[in-house]
C-alpha positions as CSV (number, residue, x, y, z in Angstrom):
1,X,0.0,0.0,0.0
2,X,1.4,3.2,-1.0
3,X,-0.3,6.5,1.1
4,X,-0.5,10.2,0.2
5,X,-1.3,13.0,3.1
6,X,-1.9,16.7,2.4
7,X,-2.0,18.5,5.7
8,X,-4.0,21.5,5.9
9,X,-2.9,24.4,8.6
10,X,-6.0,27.2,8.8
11,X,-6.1,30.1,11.1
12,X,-9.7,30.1,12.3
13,X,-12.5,27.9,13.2
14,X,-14.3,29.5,10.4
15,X,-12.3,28.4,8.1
16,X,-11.6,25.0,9.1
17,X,-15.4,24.6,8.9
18,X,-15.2,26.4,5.5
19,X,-12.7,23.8,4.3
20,X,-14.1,20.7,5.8
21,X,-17.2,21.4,4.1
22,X,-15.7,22.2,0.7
23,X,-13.4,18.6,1.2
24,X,-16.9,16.8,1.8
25,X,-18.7,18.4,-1.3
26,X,-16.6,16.5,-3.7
27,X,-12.5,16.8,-3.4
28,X,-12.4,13.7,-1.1
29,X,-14.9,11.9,-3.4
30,X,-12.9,13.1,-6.9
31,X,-9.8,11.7,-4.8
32,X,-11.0,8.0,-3.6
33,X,-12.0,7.4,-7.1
34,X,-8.4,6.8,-7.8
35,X,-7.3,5.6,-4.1
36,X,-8.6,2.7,-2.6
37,X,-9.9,4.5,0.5
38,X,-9.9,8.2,1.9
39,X,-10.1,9.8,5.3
40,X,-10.5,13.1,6.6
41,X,-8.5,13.6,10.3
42,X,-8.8,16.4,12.1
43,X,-6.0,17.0,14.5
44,X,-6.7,17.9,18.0
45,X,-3.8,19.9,19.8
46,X,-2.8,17.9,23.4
47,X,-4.7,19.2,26.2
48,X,-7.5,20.1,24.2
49,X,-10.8,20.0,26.2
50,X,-13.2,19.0,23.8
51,X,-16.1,18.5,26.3
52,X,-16.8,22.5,26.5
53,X,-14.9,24.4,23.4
54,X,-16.1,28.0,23.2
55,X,-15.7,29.7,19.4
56,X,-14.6,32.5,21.6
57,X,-11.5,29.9,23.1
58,X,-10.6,29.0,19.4
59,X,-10.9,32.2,17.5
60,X,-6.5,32.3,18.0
61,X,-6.1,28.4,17.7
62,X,-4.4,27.0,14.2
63,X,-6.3,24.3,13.2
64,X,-5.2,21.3,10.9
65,X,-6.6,18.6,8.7
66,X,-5.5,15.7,7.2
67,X,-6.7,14.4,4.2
68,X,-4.9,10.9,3.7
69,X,-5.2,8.5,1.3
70,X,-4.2,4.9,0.0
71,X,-3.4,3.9,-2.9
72,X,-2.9,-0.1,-3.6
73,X,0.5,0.6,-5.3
74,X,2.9,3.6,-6.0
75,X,2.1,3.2,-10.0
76,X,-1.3,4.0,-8.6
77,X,-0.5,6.3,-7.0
78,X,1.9,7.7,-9.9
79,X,-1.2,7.3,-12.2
80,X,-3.4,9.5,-10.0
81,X,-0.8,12.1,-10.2
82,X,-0.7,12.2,-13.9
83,X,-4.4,12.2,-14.8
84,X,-6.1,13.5,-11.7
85,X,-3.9,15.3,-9.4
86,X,-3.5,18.6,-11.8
87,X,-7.4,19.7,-12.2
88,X,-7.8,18.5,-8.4
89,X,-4.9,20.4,-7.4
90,X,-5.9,23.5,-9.5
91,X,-8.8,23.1,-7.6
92,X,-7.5,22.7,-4.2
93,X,-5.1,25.9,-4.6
94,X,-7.7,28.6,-5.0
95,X,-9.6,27.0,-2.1
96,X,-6.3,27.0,-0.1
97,X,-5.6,30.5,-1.3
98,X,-8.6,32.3,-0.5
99,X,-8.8,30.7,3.2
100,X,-5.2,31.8,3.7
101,X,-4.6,28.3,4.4
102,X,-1.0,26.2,4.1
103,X,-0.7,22.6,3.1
104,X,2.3,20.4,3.1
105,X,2.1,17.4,0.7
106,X,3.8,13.8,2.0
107,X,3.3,10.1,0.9
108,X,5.1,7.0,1.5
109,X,4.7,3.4,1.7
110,X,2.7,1.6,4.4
111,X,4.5,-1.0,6.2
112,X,3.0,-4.8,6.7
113,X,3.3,-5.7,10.4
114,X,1.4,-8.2,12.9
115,X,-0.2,-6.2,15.1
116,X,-0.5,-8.9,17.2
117,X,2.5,-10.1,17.2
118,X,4.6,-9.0,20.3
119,X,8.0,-8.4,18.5
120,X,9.1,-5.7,21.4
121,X,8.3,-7.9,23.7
122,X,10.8,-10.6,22.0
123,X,13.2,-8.2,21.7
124,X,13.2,-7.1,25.0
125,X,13.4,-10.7,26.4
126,X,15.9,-11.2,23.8
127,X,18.6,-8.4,25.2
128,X,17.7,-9.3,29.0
129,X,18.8,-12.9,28.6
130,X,22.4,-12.1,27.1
């Protein structure tokens, strides 16, 4: 599996609401018909107290979302980027542009491992017994 990750910094709830709802309308939906699956995550800063936010408390946060995606392979991937990353990107910008927003682009390849295997554990074991 090969993923892709565009990270979205905004400067006010407004416009993280303005942005979530313009990645629901249709970007994520253009996007996952080349990937395999899509996700929006929105990041929540540490010590965040989401049981009583104010607008008033968040008008000076930054906000970010994460817009991630996997692709089976990187030609996928590579094919995405060729015939529909440019108009989706074009796209993308003058949203990005008029919100005053910043995104930082990153993708990689997933790695296979067990979660259920206890590997640490082994390891562990492994340097306490020499």
């Amino acid at each position: 599996m090969f993923y892709y990750c565009v990270t979205t910094t905004l400067n006010s709830l407004e416009n993280r609401l303005s942005y979530l709802n313009w990645l629901k309308s249709g970007h994520i939906q253009a996007v996952a018909r080349w990937a395999k699956r899509a996700e929006i995550i929105e990041i929540i800063p540490e010590n965040t107290d989401l049981s009583a936010p104010s607008v008033s408390d968040q008008s000076h946060q930054i906000f970010q979302v994460k817009s991630l995606y996997l692709f089976d392979s990187q030609e996928a991937f590579d094919l995405y980027l060729k015939e529909g990353a440019p108009s989706l990107r074009a796209e993308g910008l003058k949203i990005i542009e008029a919100l005053g927003a910043k995104i930082t682009r990153e993708s990689g390849i997933l790695v296979d491992f067990d979660a259920n295997a206890s590997h640490l554990e082994s390891i562990l074991k492994s340097k306490v017994s020499h």
